[in-house]
C-alpha positions as YAML, in Angstrom:
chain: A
units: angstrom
residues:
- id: 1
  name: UNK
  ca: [92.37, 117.44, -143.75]
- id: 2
  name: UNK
  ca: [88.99, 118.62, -142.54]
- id: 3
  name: UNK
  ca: [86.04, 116.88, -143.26]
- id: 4
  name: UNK
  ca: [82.75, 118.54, -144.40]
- id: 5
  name: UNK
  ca: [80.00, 119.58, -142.83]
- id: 6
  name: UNK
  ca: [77.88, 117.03, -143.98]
- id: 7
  name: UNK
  ca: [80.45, 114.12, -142.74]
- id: 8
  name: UNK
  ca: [80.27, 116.03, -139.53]
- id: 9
  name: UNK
  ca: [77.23, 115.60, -138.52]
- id: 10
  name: UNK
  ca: [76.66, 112.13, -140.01]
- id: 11
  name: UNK
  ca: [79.87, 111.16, -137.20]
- id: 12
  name: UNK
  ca: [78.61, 113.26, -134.63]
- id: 13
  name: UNK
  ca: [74.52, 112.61, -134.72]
- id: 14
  name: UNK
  ca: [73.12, 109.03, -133.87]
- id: 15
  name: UNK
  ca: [69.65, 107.80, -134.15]
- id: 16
  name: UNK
  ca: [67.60, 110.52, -132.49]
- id: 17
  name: UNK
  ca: [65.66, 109.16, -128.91]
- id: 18
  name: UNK
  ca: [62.59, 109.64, -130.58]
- id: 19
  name: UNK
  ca: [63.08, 106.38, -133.06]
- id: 20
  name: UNK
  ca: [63.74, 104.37, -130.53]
- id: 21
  name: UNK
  ca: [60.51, 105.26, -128.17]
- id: 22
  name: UNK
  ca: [58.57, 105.08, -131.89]
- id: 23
  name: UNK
  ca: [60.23, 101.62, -132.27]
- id: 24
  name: UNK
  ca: [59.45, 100.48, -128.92]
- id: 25
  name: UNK
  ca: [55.93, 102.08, -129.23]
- id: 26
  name: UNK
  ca: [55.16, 100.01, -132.11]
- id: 27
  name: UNK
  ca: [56.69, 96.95, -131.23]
- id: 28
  name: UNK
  ca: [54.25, 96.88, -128.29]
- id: 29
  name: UNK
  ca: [51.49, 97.97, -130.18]
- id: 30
  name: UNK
  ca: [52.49, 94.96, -132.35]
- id: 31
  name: UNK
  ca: [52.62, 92.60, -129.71]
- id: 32
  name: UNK
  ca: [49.51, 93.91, -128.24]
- id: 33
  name: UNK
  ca: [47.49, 93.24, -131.19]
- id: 34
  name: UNK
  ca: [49.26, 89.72, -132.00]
- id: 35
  name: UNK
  ca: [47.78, 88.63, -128.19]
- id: 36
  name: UNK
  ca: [44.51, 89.87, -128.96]
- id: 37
  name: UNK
  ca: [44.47, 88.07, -132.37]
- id: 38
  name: UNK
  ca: [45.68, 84.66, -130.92]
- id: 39
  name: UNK
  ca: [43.34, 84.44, -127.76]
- id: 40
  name: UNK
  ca: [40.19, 85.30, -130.24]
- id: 41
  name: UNK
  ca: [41.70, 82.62, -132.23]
- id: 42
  name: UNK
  ca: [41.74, 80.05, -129.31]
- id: 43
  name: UNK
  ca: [38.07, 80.94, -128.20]
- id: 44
  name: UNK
  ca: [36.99, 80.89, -131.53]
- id: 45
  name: UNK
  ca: [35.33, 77.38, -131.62]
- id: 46
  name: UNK
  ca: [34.06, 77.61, -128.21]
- id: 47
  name: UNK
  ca: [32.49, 80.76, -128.94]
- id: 48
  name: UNK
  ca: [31.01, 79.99, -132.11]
- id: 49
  name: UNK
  ca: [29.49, 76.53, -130.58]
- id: 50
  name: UNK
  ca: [27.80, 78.56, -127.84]
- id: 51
  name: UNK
  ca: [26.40, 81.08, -130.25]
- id: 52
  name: UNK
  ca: [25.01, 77.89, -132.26]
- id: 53
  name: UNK
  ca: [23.31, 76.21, -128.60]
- id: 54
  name: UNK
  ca: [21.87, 79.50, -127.82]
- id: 55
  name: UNK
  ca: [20.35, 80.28, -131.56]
- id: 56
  name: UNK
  ca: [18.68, 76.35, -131.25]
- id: 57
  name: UNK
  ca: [17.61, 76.67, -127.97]
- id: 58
  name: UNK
  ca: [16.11, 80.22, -129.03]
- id: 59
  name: UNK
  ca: [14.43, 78.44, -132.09]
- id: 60
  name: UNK
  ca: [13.33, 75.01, -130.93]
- id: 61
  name: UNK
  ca: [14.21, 75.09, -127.41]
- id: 62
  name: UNK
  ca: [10.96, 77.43, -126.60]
- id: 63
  name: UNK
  ca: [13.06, 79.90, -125.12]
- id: 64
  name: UNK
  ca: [12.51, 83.20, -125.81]
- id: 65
  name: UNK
  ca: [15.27, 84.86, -123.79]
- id: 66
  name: UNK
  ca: [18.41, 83.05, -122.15]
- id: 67
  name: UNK
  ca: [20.20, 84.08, -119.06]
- id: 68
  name: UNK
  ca: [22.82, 81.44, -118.91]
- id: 69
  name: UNK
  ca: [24.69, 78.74, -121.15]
- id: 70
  name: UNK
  ca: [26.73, 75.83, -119.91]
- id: 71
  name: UNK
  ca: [29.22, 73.18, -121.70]
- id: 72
  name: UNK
  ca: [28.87, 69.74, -119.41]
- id: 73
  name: UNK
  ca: [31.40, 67.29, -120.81]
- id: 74
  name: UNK
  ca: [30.87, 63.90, -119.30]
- id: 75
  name: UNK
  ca: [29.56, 61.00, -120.85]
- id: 76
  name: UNK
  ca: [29.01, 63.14, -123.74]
- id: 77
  name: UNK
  ca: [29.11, 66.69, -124.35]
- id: 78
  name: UNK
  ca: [25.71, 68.54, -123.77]
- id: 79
  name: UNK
  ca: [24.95, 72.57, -123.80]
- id: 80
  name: UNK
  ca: [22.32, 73.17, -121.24]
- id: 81
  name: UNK
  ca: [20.54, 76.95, -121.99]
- id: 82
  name: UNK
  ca: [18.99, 78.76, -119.11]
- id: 83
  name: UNK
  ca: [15.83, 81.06, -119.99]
- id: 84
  name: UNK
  ca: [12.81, 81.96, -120.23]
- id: 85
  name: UNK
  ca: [10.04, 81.17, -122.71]
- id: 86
  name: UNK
  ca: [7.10, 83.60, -123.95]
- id: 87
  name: UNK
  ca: [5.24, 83.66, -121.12]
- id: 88
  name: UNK
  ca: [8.01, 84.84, -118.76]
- id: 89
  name: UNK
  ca: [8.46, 81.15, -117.22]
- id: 90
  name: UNK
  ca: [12.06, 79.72, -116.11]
- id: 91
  name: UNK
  ca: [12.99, 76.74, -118.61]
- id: 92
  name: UNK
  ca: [16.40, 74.50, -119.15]
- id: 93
  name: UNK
  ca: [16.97, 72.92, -122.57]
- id: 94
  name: UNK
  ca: [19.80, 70.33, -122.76]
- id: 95
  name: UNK
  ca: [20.97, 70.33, -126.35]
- id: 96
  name: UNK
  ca: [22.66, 66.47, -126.89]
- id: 97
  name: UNK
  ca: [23.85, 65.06, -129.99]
- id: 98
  name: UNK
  ca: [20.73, 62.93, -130.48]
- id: 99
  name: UNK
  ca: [18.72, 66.03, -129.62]
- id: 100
  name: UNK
  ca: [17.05, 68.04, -127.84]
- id: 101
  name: UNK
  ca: [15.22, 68.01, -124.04]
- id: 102
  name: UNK
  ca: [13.86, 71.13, -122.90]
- id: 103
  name: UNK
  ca: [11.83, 71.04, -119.59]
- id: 104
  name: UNK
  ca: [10.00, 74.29, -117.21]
- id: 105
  name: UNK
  ca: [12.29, 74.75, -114.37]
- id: 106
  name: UNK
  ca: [9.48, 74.15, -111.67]
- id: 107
  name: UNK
  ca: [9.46, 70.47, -113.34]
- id: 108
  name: UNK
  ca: [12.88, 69.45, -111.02]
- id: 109
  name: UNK
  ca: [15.38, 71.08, -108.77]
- id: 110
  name: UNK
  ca: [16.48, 74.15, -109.78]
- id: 111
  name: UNK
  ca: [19.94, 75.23, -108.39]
- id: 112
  name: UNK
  ca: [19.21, 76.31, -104.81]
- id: 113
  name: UNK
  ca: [17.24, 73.31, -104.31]
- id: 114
  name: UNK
  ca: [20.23, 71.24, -105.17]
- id: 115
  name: UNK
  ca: [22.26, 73.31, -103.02]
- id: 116
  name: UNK
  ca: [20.20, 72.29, -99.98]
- id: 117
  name: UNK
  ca: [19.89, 68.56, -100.93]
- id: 118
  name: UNK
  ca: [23.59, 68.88, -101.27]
- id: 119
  name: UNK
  ca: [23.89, 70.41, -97.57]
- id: 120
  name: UNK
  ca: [21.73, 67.57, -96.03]
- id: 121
  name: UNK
  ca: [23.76, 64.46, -98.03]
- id: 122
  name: UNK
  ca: [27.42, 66.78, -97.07]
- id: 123
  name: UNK
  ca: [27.20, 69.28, -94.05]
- id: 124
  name: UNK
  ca: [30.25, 71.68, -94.27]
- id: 125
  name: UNK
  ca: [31.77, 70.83, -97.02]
- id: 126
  name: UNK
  ca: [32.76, 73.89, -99.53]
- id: 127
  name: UNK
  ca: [31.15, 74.00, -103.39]
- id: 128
  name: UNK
  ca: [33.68, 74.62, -105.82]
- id: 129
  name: UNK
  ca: [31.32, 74.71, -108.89]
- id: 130
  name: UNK
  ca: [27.73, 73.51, -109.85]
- id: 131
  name: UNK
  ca: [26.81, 72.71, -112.90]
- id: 132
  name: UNK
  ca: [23.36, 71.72, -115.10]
- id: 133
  name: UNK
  ca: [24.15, 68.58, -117.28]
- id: 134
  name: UNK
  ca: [23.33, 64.98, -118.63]
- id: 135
  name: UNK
  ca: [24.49, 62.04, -116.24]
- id: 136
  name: UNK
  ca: [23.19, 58.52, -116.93]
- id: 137
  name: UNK
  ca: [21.40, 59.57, -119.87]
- id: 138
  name: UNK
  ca: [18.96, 61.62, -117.98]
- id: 139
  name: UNK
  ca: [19.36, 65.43, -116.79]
- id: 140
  name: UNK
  ca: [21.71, 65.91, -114.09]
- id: 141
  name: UNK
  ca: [23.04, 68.53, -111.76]
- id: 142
  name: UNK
  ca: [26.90, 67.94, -111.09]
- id: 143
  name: UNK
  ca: [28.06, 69.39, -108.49]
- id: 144
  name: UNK
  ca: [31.93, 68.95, -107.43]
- id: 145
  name: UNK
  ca: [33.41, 70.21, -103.83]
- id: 146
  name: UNK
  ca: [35.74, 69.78, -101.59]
- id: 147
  name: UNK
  ca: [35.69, 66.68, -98.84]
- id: 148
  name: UNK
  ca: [38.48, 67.45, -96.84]
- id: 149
  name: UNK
  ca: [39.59, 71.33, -96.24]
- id: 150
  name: UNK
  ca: [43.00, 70.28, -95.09]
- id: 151
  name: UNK
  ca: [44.39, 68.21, -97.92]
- id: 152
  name: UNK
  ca: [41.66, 69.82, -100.40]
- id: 153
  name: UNK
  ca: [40.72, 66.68, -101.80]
- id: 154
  name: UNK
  ca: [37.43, 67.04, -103.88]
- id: 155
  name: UNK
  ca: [34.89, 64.70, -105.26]
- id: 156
  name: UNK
  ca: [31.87, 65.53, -107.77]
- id: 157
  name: UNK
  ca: [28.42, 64.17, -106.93]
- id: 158
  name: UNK
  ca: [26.01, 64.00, -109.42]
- id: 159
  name: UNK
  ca: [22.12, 64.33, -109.11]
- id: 160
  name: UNK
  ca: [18.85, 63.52, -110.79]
- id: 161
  name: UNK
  ca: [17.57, 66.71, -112.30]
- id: 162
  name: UNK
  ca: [13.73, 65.67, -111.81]
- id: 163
  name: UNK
  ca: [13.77, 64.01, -107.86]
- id: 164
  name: UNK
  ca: [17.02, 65.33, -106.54]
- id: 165
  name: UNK
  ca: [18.19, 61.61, -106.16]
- id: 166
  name: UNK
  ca: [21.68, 61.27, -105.31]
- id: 167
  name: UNK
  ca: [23.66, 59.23, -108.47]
- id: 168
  name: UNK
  ca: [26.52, 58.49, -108.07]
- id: 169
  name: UNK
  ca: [29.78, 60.22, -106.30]
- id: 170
  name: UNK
  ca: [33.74, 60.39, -107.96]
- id: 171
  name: UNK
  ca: [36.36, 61.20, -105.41]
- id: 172
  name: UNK
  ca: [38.88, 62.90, -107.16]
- id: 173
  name: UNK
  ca: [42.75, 62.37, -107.00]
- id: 174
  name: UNK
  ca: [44.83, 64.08, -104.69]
- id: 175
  name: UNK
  ca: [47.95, 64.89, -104.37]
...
């Protein structure tokens, strides 16, 4: 018995090489997109609550342009907005639950200054991060660095935004 030509080359002919790499194509295209989806997702509220700090600190903050935002989480969370008002001079505006602060940069220590208070209080030790905050219920710079290079401990040291007064120091858990 001999079988048709049709049976033939349904027995002889397998998915063609060019499904598969279409398959594969789109499977990765699929899980492509699916990544993209869930890490806008994730940032979504973060986002959306820095685009709300910067549009207050634009509107009643008396900035006019803004250069940086921060999220300080301490004692209580507080966006601080970096910028510059209408006449082209630095401010800081710390937006708090209870409201808002907003203060000219020249009025305190701006971030190099704390730098080199930090340097006097801690000679060689290594800055990991500095950050503008609220500490105390006044402004704040936190700043948080390492104490001891070999076992990498780190502490954070907090300080006044207006004198550069040292607050208070954490020393971190280590290992």
């Amino acid at each position: 018995m001999s079988l048709s030509r049709l049976e033939d080359r349904r027995r002889t002919h397998g998915i063609p090489a060019w499904r598969y790499i279409l398959l594969a194509a789109l499977f990765l295209l699929f899980l492509c997109v699916a990544f993209f989806v869930y890490v806008r997702s994730a940032d979504a509220e973060y986002t959306a609550d820095e685009r709300k700090a910067i549009r207050l600190a634009l509107s009643e903050g008396g900035l006019a342009n803004v250069d940086a935002t921060y999220k300080h989480v301490w004692e209580e969370t507080v966006w601080v907005v970096i910028g510059t008002d209408a006449q082209g001079d630095k401010r800081i505006v710390w937006e708090r639950e209870s409201g808002i602060s907003a203060e000219q940069m020249s009025a305190g220590y701006d971030e190099d200054q704390i730098v080199s208070r930090f340097r006097i209080d801690h000679p060689g030790d290594d800055i990991v991060r500095i950050l503008p905050g609220w500490f105390q219920n006044e402004p704040a710079w936190e700043i948080r660095y390492v104490t001891d290079a070999a076992s990498k401990l780190q502490a954070i040291d907090f300080y006044q935004f207006h004198s550069g007064e040292h607050l208070k120091t954490y020393d971190l858990p280590g290992k």
